[in-house]
N, C-alpha and C positions, 0 to 999 in steps of 0.2 A: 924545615918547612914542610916536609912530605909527613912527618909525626903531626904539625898541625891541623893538618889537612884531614890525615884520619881521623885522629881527635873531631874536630867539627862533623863530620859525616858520621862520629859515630852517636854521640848527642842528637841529631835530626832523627836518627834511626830508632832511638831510644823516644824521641817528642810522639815517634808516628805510633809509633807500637802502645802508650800512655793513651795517646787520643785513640785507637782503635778500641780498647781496652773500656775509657769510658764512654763510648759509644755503645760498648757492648751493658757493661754494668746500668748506663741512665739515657736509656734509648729515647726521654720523652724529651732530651733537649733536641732530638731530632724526628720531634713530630712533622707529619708536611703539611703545609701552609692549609689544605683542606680542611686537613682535624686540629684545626690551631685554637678554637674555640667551641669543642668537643664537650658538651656534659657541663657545661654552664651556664649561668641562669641567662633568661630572655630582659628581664629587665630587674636587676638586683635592690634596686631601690623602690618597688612596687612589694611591700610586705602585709599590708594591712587592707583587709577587701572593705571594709569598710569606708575607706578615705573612698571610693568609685563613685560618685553622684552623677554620673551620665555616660550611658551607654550607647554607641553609636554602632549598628549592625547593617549591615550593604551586603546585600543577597544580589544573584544575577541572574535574572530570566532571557535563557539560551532562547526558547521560541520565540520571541518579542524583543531580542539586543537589547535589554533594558536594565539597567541598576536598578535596586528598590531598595531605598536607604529607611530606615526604621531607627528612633531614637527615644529613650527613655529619660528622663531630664527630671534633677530635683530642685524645683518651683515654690519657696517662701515656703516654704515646708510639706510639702506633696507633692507625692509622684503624679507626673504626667506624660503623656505621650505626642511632643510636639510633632508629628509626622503624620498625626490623625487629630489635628485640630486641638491639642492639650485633653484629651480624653484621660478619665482619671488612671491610676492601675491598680488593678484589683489585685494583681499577686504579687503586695508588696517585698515580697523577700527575694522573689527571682533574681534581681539585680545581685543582691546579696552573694548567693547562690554561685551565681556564672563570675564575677569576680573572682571568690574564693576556689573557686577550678581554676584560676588563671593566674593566681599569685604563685608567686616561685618558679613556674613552669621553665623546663628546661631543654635545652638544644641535645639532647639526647642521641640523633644520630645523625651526621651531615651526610646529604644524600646527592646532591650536586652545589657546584660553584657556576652555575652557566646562567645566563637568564634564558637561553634557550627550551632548558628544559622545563620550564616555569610554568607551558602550556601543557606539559606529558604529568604535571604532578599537582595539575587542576589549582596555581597558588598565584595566575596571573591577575591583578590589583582590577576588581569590576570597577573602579573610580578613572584608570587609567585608560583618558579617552584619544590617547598616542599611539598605541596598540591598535594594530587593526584587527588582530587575532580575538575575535569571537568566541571560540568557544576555550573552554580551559580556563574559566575564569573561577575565582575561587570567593569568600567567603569573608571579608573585610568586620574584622571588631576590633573599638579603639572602645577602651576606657578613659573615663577624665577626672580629674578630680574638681573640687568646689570652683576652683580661680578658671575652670576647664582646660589644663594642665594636662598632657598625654601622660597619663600610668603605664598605659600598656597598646599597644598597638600591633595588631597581628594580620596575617592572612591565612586564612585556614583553604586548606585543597582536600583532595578526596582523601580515603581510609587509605591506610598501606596494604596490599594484599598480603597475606601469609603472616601480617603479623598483627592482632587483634588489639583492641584499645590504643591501635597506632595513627595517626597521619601526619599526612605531610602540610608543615605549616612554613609560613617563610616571614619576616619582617618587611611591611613597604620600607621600598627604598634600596634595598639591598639583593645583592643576585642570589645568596647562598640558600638553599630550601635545607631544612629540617625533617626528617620524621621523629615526633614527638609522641607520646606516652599522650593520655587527655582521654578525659571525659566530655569536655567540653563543646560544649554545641549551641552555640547562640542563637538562639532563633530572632528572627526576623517578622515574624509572623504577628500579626494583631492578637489572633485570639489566644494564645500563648501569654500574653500576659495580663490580659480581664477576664471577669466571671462571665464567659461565653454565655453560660448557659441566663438567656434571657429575663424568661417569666419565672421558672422554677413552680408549676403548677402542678404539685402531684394532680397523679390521675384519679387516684381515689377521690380528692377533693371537688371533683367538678359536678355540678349538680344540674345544668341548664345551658348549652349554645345554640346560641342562633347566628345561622352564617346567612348573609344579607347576599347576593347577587344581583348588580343592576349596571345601565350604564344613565352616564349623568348627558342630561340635556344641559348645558352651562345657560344659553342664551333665556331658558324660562327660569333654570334655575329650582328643577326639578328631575327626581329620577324615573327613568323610564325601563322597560323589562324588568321588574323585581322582581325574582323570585326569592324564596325564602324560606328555608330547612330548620327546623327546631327539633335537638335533641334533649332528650334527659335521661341522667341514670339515679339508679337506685336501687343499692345492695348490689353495686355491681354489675344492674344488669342495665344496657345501653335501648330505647325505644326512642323511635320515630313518630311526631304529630303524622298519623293519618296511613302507618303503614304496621300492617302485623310481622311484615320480617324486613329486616335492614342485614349489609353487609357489615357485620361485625366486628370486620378484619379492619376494614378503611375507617370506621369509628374508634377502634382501638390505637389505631396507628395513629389518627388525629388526635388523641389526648397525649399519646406518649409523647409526640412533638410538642405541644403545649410543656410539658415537663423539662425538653431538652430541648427545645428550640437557641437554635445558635446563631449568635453576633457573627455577622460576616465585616463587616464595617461601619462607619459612623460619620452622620454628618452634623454640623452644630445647627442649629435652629436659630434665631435672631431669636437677642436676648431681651425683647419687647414680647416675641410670641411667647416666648417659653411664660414670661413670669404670667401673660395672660393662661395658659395652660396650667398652672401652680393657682390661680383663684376660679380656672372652670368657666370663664367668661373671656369668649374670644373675640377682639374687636377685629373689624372689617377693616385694617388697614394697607397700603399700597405693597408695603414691605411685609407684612403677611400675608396677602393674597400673592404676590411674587413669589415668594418663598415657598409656600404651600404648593403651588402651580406646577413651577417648575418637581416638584419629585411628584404630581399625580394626587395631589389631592386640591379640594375646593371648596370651599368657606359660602354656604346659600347665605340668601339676606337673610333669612331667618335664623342667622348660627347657626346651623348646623352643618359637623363636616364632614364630606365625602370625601370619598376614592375610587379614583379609576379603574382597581379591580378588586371592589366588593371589600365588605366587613365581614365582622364577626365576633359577634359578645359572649363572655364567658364568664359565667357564672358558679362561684364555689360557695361551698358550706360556710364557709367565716363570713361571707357576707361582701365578698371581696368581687368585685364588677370590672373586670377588664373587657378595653374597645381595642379593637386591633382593626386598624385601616388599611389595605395592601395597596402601594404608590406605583410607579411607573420604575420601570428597568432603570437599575443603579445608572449613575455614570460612572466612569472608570475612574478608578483611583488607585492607591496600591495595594490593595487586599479584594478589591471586587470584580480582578478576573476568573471567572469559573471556570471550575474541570471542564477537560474536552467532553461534550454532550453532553451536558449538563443540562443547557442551557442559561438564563441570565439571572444576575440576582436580582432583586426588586426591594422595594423601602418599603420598611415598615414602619408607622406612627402608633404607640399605644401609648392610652390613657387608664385609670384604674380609678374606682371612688370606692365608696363605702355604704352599702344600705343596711340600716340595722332590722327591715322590716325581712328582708331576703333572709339575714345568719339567723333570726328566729324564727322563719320557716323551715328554714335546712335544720335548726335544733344546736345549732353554736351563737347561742345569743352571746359571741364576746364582746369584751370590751376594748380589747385590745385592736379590732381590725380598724378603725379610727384613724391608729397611727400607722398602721402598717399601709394603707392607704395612703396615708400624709408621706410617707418615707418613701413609697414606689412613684408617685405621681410628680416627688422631687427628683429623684434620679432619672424618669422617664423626660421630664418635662425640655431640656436642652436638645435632646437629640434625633433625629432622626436615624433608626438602625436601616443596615443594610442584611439582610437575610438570602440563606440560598432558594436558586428557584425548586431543589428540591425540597424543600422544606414548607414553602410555597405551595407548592402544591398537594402537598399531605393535608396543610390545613385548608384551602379553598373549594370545599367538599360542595357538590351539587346534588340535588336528589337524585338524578341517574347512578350517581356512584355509590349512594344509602339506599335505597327502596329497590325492593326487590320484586 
């Protein structure tokens, strides 16, 4: 019985020293529960960026406690951006783009298990309104596909310090944060995905502005304090109706904003005024004169429209006639909070026509400005932009700031 007994204790002793042994040889069957999911993909079955037809992006504005959800959406076969009234998207590929950074991405290094730490690694859910925890909110982008189907779902937190092209990302729902490898950076942001730049006026093309200043009397339905600044160039060189020196600098600066003048946001226009704006004849109706109102402009009996602060025509070589109306201080939306001091953004309404007598003064008798006309006054004609008041005021030039 005592030979048995050795026997069996010596077998157990022989079992321990086997398991220590592959413990030692295949240590990853005793990975610990943290890195159990170490270096594998975030969603294995998301391969193809192309299946992505709608992008949903939730930024968090810390000064203001405020989510700002931004979504891209593919609509009967164009892009659009329902979060700004289905405004079209000009850089069709971007989606494309932030996708194909997001496929395959992988859990590269586990960085906590806690959800405590969720607020120290900037990846707390801006959607989650359970949370009382304010700041440390991180960066929400869900991919969908056609049926709007979750591809991918993430939370993005700050960069890693000390380790470059890193951060830290985490999956809603789940406590475990990640820092991951990524390029990726979804923006959220309006102008990030359309041709910001408004008019696109080079500066050499401008040949004649007249910036109109008045305020409107509504009740006669007339303008009253007009003043009215008319430049022109030629060969480059910038003169003023009625002055032998003008500020140079502030005339130059006002053209190069015509060239780069930027979308800040966009409102839609009632789809009665616009088609009237698309044939150039604007009826006096209750829902146009509403519409107009409300952003700072005003419709005389006699057609013609005004603004609250002042016009301004511009005149190029092709023959190309842009109106630019300046309207009353944006309301707030999600893209027309301004920098601190900035001050406010303001609407802008432009129109654009076609005079063949102007391109043959300027000496571009083409043929083509017709259409380019027709094609501006269709893109123009829906919206009302939203523009910065810095920008704003580069263009709303007075003779005190030209004449010298």
């Amino acid at each position: 019985m005592k030979r048995e007994t050795l026997k069996t204790s010596g077998f157990a002793c022989a079992a321990l020293i086997l398991a220590v042994a592959a413990a030692w040889v295949e240590p990853e069957r005793h990975v610990p529960k943290i890195l159990s999911d170490q270096g594998e993909l975030f969603y294995p079955n998301f391969t193809n960026p192309s299946a992505a037809k709608t992008i949903e992006v939730v930024d968090y504005d810390e000064a203001t406690a405020t989510a700002r959800p931004f979504q891209v959406d593919l609509q009967r076969g164009r892009w659009v951006i329902p979060t700004h009234h289905n405004y079209p998207v000009d850089v069709s590929d971007r989606l494309l783009k932030t996708a194909a950074a997001l496929v395959e991405l992988r859990k590269d290094v586990v960085v906590s298990d806690s959800a405590q730490d969720h607020s120290k690694y900037a990846v707390v859910d801006p959607l989650d309104s359970k949370n009382t925890n304010l700041a440390g909110r991180g960066k929400r982008v869900t991919l969908r596909d056609l049926r709007k189907d979750i591809l991918a779902d993430f939370i993005f937190g700050k960069p890693v310090e000390g380790k470059p092209g890193f951060r830290y990302v985490r999956v809603p729902g789940q406590k475990r944060t990640y820092a991951v490898k990524t390029d990726a950076d979804p923006s959220a942001r309006f102008t990030d995905w359309v041709r910001a730049d408004l008019l696109r006026i080079p500066s050499a093309s401008i040949r004649r502005v007249v910036i109109n200043s008045y305020s409107i009397d509504e009740r006669m339905g007339r303008l009253a304090n007009l003043e009215s600044l008319t430049l022109t160039q030629e060969n480059s060189q910038w003169k003023a109706d009625g002055a032998e020196r003008i500020n140079t600098s502030a005339v130059a600066t006002m053209a190069a904003t015509l060239d780069r003048l930027k979308i800040v946001d966009v409102r839609p226009k009632p789809p009665a005024l616009a088609e009237d704006l698309r044939s150039g004849t604007i009826r006096l109706t209750l829902d146009a004169a509403m519409s107009l109102r409300q952003r700072g402009f005003v419709l005389s009996p006699n057609g013609r429209l005004l603004a609250n602060e002042g016009e301004m025509v511009v005149e190029t070589s092709a023959g190309l006639v842009y109106g630019l109306r300046f309207g009353e201080v944006a309301t707030s939306g999600t893209d027309t909070k301004p920098a601190a001091g900035a001050g406010e953004n303001r609407y802008l309404l432009v129109t654009v026509n076609f005079d063949p007598a102007r391109a043959a003064k300027w000496g571009e008798g083409s043929s083509t400005g017709a259409g380019i006309a027709k094609d501006l006054t269709n893109r123009y004609a829906d919206w009302y932009y939203v523009i910065s008041n810095a920008d704003f005021q580069k263009l709303r030039l007075k003779r005190q700031d030209v004449i010298r």
